[in-house]
C-alpha positions as CSV (number, residue, x, y, z in Angstrom):
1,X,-56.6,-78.3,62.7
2,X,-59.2,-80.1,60.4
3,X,-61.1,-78.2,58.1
4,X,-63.3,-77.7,55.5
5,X,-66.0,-80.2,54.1
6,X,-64.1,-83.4,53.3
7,X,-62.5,-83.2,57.1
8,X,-66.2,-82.9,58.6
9,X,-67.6,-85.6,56.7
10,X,-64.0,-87.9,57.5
11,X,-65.0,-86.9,61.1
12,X,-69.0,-87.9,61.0
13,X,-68.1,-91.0,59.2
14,X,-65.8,-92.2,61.8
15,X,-67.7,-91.0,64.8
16,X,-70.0,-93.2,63.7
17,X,-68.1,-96.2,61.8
18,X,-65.0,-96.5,64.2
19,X,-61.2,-95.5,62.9
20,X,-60.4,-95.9,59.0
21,X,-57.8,-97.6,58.0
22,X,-54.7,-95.3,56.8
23,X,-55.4,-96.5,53.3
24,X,-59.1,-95.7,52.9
25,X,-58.9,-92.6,54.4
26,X,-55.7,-91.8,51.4
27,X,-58.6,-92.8,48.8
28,X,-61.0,-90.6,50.3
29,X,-58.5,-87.6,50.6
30,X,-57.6,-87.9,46.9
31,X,-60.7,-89.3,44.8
32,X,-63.8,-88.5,46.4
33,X,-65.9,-87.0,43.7
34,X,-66.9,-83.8,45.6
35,X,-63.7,-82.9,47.6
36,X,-60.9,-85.2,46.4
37,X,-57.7,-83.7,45.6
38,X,-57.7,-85.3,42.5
39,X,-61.4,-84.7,41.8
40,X,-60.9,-80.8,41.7
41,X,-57.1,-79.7,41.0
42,X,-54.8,-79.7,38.6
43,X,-51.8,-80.4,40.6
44,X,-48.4,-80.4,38.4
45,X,-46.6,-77.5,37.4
46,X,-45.0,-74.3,38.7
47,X,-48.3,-73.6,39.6
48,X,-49.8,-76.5,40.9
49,X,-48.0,-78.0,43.9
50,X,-45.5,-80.4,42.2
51,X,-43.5,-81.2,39.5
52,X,-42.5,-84.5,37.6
53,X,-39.6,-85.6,35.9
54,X,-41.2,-85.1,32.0
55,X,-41.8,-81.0,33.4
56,X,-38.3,-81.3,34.2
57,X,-36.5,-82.0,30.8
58,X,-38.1,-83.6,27.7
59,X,-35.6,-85.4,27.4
60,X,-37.1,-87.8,30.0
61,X,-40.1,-88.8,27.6
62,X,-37.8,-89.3,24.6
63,X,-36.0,-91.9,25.9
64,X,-38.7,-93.5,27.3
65,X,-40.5,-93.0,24.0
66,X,-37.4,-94.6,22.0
67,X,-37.0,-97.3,25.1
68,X,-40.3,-98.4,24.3
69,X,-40.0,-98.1,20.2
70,X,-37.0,-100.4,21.1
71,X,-39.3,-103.3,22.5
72,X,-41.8,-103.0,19.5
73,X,-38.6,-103.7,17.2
74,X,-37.8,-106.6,19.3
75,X,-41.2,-108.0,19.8
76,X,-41.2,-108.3,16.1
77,X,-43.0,-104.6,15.3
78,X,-46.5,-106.2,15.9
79,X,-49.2,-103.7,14.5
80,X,-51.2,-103.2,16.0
81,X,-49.8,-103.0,19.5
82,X,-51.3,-101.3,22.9
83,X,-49.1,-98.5,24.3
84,X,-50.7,-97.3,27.3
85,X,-50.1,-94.8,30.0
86,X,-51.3,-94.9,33.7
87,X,-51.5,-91.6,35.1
88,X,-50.3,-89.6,32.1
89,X,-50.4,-86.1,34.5
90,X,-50.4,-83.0,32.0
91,X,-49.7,-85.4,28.7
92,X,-46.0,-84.0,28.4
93,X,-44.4,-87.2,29.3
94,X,-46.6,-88.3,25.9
95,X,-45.7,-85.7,23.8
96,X,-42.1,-86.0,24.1
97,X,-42.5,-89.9,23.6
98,X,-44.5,-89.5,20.6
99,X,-41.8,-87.0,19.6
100,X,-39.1,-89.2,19.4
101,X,-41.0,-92.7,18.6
102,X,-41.8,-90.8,15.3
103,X,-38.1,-91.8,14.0
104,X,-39.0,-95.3,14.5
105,X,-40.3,-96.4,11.1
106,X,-43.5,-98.1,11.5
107,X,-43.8,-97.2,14.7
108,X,-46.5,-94.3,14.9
109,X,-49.0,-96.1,13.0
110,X,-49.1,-99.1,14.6
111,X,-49.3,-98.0,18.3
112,X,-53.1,-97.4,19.8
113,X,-52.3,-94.7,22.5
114,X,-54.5,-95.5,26.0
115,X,-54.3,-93.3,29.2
116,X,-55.2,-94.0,32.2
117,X,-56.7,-91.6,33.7
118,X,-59.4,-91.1,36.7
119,X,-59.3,-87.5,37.3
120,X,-61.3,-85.3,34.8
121,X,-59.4,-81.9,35.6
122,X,-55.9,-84.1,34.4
123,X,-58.0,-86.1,31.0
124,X,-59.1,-82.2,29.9
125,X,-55.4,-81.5,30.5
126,X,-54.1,-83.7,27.9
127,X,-56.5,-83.5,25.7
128,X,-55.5,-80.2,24.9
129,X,-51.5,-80.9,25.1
130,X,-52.4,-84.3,22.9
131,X,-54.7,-82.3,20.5
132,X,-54.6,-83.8,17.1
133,X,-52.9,-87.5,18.4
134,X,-55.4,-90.2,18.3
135,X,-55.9,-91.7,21.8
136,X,-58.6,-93.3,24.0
137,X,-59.0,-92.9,27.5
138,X,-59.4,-95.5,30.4
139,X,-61.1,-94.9,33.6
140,X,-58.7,-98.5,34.9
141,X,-55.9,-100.7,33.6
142,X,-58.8,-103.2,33.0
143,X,-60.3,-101.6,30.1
144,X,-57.0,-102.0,28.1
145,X,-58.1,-103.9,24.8
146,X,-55.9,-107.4,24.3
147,X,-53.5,-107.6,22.1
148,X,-49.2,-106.6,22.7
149,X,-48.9,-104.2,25.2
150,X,-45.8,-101.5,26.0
151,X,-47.4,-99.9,29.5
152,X,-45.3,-97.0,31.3
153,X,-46.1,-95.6,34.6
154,X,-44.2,-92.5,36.2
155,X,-45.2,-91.0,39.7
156,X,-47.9,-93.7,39.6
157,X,-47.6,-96.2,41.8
158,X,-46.8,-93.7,45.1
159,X,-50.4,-92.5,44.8
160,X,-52.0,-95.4,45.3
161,X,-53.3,-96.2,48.7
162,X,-51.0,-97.6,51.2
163,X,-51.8,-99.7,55.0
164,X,-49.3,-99.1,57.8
165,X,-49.1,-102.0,60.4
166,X,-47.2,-101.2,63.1
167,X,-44.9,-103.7,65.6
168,X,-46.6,-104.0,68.8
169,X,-45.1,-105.1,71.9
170,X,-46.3,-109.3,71.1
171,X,-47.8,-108.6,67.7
172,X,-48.4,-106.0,65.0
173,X,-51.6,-104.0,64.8
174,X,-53.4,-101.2,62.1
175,X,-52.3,-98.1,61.7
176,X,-55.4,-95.7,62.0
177,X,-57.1,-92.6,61.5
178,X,-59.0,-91.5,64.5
179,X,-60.9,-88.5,65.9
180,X,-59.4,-86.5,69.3
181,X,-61.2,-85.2,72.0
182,X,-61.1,-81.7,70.2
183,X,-62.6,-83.5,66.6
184,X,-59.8,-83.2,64.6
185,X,-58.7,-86.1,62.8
186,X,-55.4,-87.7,64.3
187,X,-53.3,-91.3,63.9
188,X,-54.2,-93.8,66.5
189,X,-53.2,-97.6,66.7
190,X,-55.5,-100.7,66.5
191,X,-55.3,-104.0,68.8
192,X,-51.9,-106.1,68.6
193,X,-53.1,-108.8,66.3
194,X,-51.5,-112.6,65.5
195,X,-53.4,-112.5,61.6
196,X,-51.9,-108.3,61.4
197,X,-48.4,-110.2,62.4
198,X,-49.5,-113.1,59.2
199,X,-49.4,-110.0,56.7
200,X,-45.8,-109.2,57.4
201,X,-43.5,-110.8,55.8
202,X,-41.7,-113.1,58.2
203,X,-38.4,-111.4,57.5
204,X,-39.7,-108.7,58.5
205,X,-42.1,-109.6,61.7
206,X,-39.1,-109.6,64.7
207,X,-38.2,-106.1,64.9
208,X,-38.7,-103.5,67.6
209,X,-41.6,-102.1,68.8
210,X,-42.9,-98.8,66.6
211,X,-41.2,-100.2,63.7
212,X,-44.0,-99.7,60.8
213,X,-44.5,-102.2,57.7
214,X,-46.5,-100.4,54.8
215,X,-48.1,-102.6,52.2
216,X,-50.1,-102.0,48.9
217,X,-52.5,-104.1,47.9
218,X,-53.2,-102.1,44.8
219,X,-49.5,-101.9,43.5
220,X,-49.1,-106.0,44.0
221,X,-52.4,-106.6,42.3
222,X,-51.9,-104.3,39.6
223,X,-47.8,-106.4,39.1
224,X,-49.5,-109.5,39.2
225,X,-52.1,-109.0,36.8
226,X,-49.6,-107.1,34.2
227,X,-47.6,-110.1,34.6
228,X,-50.6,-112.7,34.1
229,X,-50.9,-110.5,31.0
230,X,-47.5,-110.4,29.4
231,X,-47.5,-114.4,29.8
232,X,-50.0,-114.6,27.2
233,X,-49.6,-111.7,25.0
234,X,-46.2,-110.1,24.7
235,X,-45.0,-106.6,25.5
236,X,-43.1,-105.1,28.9
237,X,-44.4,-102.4,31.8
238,X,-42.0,-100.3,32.8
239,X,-42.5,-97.9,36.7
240,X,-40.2,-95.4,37.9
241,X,-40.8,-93.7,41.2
242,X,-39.3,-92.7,44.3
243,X,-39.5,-95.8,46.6
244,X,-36.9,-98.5,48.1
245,X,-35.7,-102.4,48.1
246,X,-36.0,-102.9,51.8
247,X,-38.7,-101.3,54.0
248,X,-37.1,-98.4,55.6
249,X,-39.2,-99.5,58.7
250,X,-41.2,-96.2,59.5
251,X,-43.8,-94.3,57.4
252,X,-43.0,-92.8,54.6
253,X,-46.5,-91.6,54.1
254,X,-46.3,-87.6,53.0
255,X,-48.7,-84.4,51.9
256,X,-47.3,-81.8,49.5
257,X,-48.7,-78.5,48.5
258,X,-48.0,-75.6,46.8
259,X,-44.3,-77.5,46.6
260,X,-43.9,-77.8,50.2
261,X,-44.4,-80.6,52.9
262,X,-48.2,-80.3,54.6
263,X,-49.5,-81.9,57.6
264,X,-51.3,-85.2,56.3
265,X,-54.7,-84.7,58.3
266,X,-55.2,-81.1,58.7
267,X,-56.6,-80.0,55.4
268,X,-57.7,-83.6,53.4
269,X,-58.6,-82.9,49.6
270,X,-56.2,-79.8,49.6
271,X,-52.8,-81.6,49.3
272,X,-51.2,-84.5,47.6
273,X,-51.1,-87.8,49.4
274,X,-47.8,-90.4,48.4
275,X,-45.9,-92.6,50.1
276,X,-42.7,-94.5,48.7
277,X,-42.8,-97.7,46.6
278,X,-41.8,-100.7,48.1
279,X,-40.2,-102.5,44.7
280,X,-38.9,-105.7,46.7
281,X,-43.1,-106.2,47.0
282,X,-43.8,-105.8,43.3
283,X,-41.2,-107.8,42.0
284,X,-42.0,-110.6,44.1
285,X,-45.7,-110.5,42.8
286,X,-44.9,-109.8,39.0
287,X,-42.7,-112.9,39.6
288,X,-45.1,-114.8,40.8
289,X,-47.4,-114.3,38.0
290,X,-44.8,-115.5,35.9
291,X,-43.3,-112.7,34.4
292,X,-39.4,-111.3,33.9
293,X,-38.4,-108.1,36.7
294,X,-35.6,-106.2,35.8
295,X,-34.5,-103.9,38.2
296,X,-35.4,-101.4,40.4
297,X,-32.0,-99.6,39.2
298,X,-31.7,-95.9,40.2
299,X,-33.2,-93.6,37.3
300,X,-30.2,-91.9,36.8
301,X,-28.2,-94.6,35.8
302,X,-31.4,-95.6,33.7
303,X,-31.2,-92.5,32.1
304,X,-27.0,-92.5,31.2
305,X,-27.5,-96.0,30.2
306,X,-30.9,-95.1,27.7
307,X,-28.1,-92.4,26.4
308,X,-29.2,-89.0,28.1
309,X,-26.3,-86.9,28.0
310,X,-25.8,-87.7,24.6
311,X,-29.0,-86.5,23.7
312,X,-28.5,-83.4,26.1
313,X,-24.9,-82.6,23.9
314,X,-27.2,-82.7,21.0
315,X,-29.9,-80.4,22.1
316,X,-27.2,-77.7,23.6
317,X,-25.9,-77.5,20.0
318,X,-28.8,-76.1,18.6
319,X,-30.4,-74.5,21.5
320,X,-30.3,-70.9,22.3
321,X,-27.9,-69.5,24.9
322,X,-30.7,-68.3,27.1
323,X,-31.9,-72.2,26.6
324,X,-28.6,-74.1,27.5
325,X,-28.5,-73.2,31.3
326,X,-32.1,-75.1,31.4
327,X,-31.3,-77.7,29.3
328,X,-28.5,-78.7,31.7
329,X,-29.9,-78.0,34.8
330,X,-33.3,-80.4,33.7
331,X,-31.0,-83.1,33.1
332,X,-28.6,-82.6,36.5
333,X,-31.9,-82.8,38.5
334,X,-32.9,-86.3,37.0
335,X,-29.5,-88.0,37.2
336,X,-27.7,-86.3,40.2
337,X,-27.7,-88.6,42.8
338,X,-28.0,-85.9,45.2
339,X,-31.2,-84.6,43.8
340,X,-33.5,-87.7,42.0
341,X,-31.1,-90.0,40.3
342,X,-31.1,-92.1,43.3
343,X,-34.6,-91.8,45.3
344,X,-36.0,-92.7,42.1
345,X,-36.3,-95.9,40.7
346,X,-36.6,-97.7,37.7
347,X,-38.5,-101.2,37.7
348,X,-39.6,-103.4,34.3
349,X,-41.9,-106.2,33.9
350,X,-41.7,-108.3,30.7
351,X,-42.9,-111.4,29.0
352,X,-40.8,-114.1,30.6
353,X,-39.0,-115.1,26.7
354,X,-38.1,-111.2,26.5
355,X,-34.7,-110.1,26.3
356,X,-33.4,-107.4,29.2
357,X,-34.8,-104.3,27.9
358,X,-32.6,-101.3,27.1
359,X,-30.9,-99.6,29.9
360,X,-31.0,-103.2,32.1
361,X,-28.2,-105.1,32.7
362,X,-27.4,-107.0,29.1
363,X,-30.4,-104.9,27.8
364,X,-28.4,-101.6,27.6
């Protein structure tokens, strides 16, 4: 049943205003500045309601941090050059990173360290696990100074609001979030419409009725302008989430709290909102704006290719017994394919004269 403030207000706003669409009412539920989930928790950790892959093993950070010292060498160690984060969670991912990029001569001084981050419970978080590293924060991607740019998102892009169309018996129509007879908030479907049916990519379009098509505005404008980007200056973005090459053709919208699955419109502001990343879509817009896509490559063989049970054999040597059975486990759960070395994926966007990057193809 819907409760609390945020549901009320949800309710009011579309008594009044008529159904929301699926992906305002995911903005609402996680960044409205009074009840957002965003706006008021801290969400990662044992204690939060879920955990990412840099709480998992630090080795995922190194290697991305040593990926990304990688491109500076190639690029021709431009100093300065713009290393930014979107959605740096807790700041581990960063710590480990600058960890490792330390080795890289030349590397630490010439990075300038931006996060992206909207939520003020998160920026306090890393301030305190980035204590003593110079960084500036970023309310958007569009307050990144100019200048080369090395851009990593993980867990980013599922977070960002998603619309689901769904196949109607001539055409496809919204997918909405209404208000029952009883007031609590519940899914309904707009009208069938020919410009709905335009959206869809015509591939896609003649399939059977109750298929749904979920598109992200937000993910393809953020490829597209990352790609504008790295056509004029160089550098590489690199995304790795759990998502998919072909739509799977029903939602995949989901809540999580407290580590388990929630209902998605019984409690809004009290649980995570995702949805999987469709990486055909941003691919096709980086493209378009130009750039080089490598990938999306499962992150497991991402991670064997970057060298992560190497670097695994060398942290077992010195760890402590009571630290080995971690150690290995960490790792197992990022590369098994039966756990996240398959659902997530690995996707890069680079300056179209670049090189594959590490771990791609060529690149490894």
């Amino acid at each position: 049943m819907s409760t609390g403030g945020l549901a009320a207000r949800l309710a009011r706003h579309i008594r009044a205003h008529g159904p929301m669409t699926v992906a305002a009412y995911m903005a609402m539920a996680l960044h409205d500045p009074d009840s957002g989930y965003y706006a008021r928790r801290q969400p990662l950790g044992a204690s939060g309601d879920f955990i990412t892959a840099p709480e998992i093993s630090q080795i995922f950070g190194e290697l991305i941090g040593l990926w990304c010292a990688d491109l500076w060498q190639r690029m021709g160690r431009p100093d300065p050059v713009v290393v930014a984060e979107l959605g740096p969670g807790r700041g581990v991912l960063m710590a480990d990173f600058l960890r490792a990029a330390s080795g890289v001569a030349g590397f630490r001084q010439a990075l300038r360290l931006n996060l992206v981050e909207a939520s003020a419970v998160l920026r306090a978080e890393q301030q305190r696990q980035l204590a003593g590293i110079q960084a500036v924060w970023r309310d958007d991607i569009g307050g990144l100074p100019d200048g080369p740019l090395l851009l990593v998102a993980n867990e980013f892009l599922d977070a960002l609001p998603i619309r689901q169309l769904v196949r109607g018996r001539t055409d496809w129509a919204e997918r909405l979030v209404a208000v029952d007879a009883e007031g609590r908030l519940c899914f309904a479907e707009g009208p069938e419409s020919p410009l709905l049916s335009l959206i869809v990519p015509a591939e896609r379009r003649d399939v059977a009725p109750g298929t749904i098509f979920e598109l992200c505005s937000a993910a393809a404008t953020l490829a597209a302008d990352l790609a504008r980007r790295l056509c004029e200056r160089n550098g590489a973005a690199l995304f790795i989430d759990y998502g998919y090459a072909a739509p799977p053709g029903k939602s995949t919208l989901a809540a999580i709290g407290g580590h388990r699955a929630a209902a998605i419109l019984d409690a809004p502001g009290t649980a995570d909102l995702s949805a999987h990343v469709d990486f055909a879509a941003i691919a096709v817009a980086a493209r378009a704006g130009g750039a080089a896509v490598y990938g999306p490559m499962p992150q497991g063989e991402f991670l064997k290719a970057l060298g992560a049970e190497r670097r695994l054999e060398m942290l077992l040597r010195r760890a402590a017994p009571d630290q080995r059975g971690i150690l290995e486990s960490g790792l197992k759960r990022l590369i098994d394919p039966a756990e996240m070395g398959t659902l997530f994926k690995v996707l890069a966007i680079a300056s179209p004269e670049m090189a594959a990057p590490a771990g791609f193809a060529d690149g490894i």
